[in-house]
N, C-alpha and C positions, 0 to 999 in steps of 0.2 A: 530581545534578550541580550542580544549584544551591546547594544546601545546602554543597557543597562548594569551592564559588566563593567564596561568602558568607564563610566559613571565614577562606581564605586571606586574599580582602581585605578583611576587619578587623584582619587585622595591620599593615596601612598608618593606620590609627586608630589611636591611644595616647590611652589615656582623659583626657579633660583632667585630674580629680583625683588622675592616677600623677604621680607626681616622679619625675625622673630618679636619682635618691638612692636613692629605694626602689627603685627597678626594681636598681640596682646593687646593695644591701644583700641584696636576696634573692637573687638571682644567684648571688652570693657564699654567701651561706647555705647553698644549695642544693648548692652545687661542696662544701662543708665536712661537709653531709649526704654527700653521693655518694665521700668520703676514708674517714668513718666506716664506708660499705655496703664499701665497698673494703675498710677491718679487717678486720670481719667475716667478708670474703669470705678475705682471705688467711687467717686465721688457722683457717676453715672447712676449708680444703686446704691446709692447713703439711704434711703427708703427702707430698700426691698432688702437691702442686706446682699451681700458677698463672701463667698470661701478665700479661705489664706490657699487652697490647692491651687486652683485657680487660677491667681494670681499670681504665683511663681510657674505654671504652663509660660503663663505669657510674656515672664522674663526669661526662662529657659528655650522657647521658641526663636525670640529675638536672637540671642545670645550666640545659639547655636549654627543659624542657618549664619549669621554675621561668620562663624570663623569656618565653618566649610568653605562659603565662599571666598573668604581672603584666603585660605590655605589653598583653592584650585586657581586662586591666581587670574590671569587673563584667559581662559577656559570657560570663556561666555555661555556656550552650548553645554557642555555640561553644569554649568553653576543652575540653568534654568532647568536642568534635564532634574536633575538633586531636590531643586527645589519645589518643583511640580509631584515630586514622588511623596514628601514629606508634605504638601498640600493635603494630599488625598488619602494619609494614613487617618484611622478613626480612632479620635481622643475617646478613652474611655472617661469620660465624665458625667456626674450631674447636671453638667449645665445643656440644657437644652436650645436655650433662648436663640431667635435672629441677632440679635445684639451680642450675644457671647460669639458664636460663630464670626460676627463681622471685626470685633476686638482680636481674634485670632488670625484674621487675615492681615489685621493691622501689622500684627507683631511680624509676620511672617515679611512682607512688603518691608518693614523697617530694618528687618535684619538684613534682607537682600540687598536692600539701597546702601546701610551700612556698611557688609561687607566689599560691596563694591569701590569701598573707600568716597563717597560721596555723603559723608557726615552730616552737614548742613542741610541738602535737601531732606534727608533722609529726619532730622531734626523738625525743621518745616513742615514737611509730610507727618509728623506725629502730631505734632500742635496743629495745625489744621483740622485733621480729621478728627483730632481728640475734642474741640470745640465746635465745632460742628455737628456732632454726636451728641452731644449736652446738648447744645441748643436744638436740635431738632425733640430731644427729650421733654425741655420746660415750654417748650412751646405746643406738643402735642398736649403734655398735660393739661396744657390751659383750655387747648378748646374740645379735648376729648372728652366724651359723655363717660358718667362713673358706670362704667362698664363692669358688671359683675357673672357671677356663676353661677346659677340656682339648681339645685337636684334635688327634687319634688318623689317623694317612694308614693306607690298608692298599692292597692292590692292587685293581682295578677287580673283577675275579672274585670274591673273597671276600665272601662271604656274613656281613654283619655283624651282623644280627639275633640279638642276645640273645649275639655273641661275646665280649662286656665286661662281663656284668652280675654274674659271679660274680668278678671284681675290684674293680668300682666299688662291691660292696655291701663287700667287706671294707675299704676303704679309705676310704669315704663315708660318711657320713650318709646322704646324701641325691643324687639323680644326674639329670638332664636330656635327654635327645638334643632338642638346638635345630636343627640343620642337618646335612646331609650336603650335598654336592658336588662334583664331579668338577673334581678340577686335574691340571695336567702334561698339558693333551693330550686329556683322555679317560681315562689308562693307571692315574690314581692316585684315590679318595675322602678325601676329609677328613670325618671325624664329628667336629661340636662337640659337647663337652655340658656343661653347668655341674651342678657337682659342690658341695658343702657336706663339707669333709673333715671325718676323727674330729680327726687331729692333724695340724701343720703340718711336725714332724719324719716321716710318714710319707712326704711328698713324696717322696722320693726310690725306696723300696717299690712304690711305688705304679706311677710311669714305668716302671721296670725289669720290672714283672709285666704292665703292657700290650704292651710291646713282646716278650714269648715268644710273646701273642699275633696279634700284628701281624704276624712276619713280620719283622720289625727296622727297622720301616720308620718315621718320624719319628714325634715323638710333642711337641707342645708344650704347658706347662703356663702359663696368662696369669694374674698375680696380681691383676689387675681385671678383672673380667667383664663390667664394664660398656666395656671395650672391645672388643668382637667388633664387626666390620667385616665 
């Protein structure tokens, strides 16, 4: 708790050898890093789409942890004590993703380097890892299976064990059961499963041969998987 006092009020101390000049120049630096993580960031989800919320975290991130830490000066222990605290606060956001999380570390890591007045690396550390990110991106896409979301309802009686597998295997690669659970009451099951298709023209094949088995009962296909809720 101390440690933690300590922290806080040595933000009220601004090192006498900070100028006001620099505190603002890295500031600014930092906000111009945190534009760049934001490129990156869109141009990462030109797809899938991105919030403007979002995207201003990640320059306000940058921006901020840059002038705490030029404002506590050579106060190393605490700059990481600050920075660790602010780590581990929980963004209230929609975004969920490994890859949003990872961009936020990004920003955080850039504003530290930056306030630390080490610009360049802190520069380099953004372009690096900002390229690096895309490319492990367009390069997963390429050899990743079109990996989908299937939620199959049948009625509560029906006995679903192994009712889908001599469709899922002509139509799949590859197939999952993630969840089962009871909607509508009690009266309905929903089975998730993520599936890895042969072809993406089969889609349509593929729903229309579940539901001979289901009973004709709904059948949804999710083109990102990483959204099941």
């Amino acid at each position: 708790m101390d440690d933690i006092t300590g922290v806080f009020g040595s933000l009220g101390q601004v090192n006498t050898g900070a100028v006001l000049f620099d505190i603002i120049l890295t500031t600014l630096a930092s906000m111009a890093l945190g534009v760049l993580i934001t490129l990156f960031y869109a141009y990462m989800n030109r797809k899938k789409g991105f919030t403007l919320e979002f995207s201003v975290t990640i320059i306000a991130i940058s921006s901020v942890i840059a002038m705490i830490i030029a404002v506590i000066g050579t106060n190393i222990a605490s700059a990481f004590s600050l920075a660790g605290i602010m780590s581990i606060v929980r963004f209230r956001s929609l975004q969920q993703k490994t890859s949003d999380i990872a961009f936020l570390f990004v920003a955080m890591a850039a504003g530290l380097t930056a306030g630390l007045g080490l610009l360049l690396p802190a520069l380099a550390f953004v372009v690096l890892t900002g390229v690096l990110l895309n490319l492990y991106v367009f390069l997963a896409g390429r050899v990743k299976p079109e990996t989908r979301l299937v939620k199959i309802c049948v009625p509560e009686s029906m006995s679903f064990d192994g009712q889908f597998d001599e469709v899922l295997r002509k139509h799949t690669l590859s197939y999952d059961l993630k969840r089962v659970r009871l909607i509508s009451s009690g009266t309905v099951m929903e089975l998730a499963y993520t599936v890895n298709l042969k072809d993406l023209s089969g889609v349509s094949a593929l729903l229309s041969d579940i539901r001979e088995k289901n009973s004709n009962f709904n059948v949804v296909l999710m083109y990102d998987a990483d959204d099941e809720r």
